[in-house]
C-alpha positions in Angstrom: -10.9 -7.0 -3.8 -7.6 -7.2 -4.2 -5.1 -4.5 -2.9 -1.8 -3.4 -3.6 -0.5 -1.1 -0.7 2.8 1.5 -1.7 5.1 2.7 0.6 8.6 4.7 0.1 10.5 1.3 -1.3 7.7 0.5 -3.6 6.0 3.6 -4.9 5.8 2.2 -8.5 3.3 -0.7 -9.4 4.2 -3.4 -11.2 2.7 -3.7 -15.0 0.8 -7.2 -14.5 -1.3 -5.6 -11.6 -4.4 -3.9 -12.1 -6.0 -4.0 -8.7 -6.7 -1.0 -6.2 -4.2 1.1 -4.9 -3.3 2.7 -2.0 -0.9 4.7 -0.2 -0.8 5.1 3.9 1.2 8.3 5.2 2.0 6.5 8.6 3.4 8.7 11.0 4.2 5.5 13.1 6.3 3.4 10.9 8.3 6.7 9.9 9.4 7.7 13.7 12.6 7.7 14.1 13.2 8.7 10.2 13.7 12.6 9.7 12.1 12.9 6.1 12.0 16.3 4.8 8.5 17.9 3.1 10.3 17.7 -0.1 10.6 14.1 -0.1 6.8 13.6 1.1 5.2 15.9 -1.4 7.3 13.5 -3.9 6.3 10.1 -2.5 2.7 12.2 -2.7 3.0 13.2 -6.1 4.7 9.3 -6.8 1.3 7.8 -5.5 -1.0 10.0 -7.3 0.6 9.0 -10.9 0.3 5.2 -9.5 -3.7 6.3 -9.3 -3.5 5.3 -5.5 -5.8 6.6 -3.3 -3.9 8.4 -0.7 -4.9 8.1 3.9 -2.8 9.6 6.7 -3.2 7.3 9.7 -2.3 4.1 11.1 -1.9 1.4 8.4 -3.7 -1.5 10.3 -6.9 0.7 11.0 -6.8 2.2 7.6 -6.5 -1.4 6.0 -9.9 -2.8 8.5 -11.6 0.2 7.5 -11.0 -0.4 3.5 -11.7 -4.3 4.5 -15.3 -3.5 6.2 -16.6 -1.2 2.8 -14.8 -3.9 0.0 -13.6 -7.5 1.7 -9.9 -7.0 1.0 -8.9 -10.7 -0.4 -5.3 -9.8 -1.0 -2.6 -7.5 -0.5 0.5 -6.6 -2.6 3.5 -5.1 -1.5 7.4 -5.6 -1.6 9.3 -6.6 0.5 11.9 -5.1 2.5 14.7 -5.6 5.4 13.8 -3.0 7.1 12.5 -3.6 10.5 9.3 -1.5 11.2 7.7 -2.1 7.7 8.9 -6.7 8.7 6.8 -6.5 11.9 3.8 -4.5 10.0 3.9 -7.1 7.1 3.3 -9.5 10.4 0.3 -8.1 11.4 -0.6 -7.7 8.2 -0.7 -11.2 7.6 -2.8 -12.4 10.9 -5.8 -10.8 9.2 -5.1 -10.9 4.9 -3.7 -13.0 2.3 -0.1 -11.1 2.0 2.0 -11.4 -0.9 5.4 -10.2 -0.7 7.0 -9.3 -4.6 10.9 -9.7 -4.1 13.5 -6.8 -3.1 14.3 -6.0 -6.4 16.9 -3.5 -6.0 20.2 -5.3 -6.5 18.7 -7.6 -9.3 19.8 -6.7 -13.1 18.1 -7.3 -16.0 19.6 -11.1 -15.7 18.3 -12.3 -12.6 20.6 -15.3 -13.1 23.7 -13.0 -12.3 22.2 -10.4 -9.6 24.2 -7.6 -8.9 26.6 -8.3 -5.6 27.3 -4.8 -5.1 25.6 -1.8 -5.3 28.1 0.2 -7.8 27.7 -3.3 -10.4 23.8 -2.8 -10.1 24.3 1.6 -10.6 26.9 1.3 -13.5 24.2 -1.4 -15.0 21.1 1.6 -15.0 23.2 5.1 -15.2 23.5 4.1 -18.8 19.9 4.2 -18.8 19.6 7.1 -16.7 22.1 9.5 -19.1 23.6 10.6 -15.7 
């Protein structure tokens, strides 16, 4: 089975993929983050509409207990700079096939000419955005 795991960068899935879903509310990885219960019943409600089905727990115990009911043969996620989520993708990989889509955030629509600065990639969407 192949697994595409969400977390508060990536909470959309891409269109190409069709493979299970989920969505780990790790208390671990967020320490040190004060998120407000506004922003986790969105990320919630973000993961239902991706059809993801949701745990609360530690992500590497979560992910063996998924592995030992369907043999996980892959995982899909993003990937990110930020420091907690690089060490977890380590782990991640000692035991799965990891692959890591790129940080899309500061691409355009040309990905010949990505955006150097955030205000080129925001003036490039807010026209799409009506804001």
């Amino acid at each position: 089975m192949k697994l595409v795991y969400l977390y508060d960068e990536f909470m959309r899935v891409p269109d190409h993929v069709e493979e299970k879903i989920v969505y780990i509310i790790d208390p671990e990885i967020q320490e040190g983050y004060e998120v407000s219960e506004k922003v986790h019943l969105y990320r919630y409600q973000l993961a239902e509409q991706a059809g993801a089905e949701i745990y609360h727990g530690k992500t590497l115990e979560i992910l063996q207990e998924i592995h030992q009911k369907n043999h996980i043969i892959s995982i899909i996620s993003k990937s990110t700079f930020r420091p907690a989520y690089q060490a977890l993708f380590q782990e991640i990989r000692l035991k799965y096939n990891l692959e890591l889509l790129p940080d899309y955030f500061l691409s355009t629509d040309n990905y010949l000419q990505p955006a150097k600065r955030f205000f080129q990639y925001w003036n490039k969407v807010k026209k799409n955005l009506r804001y």
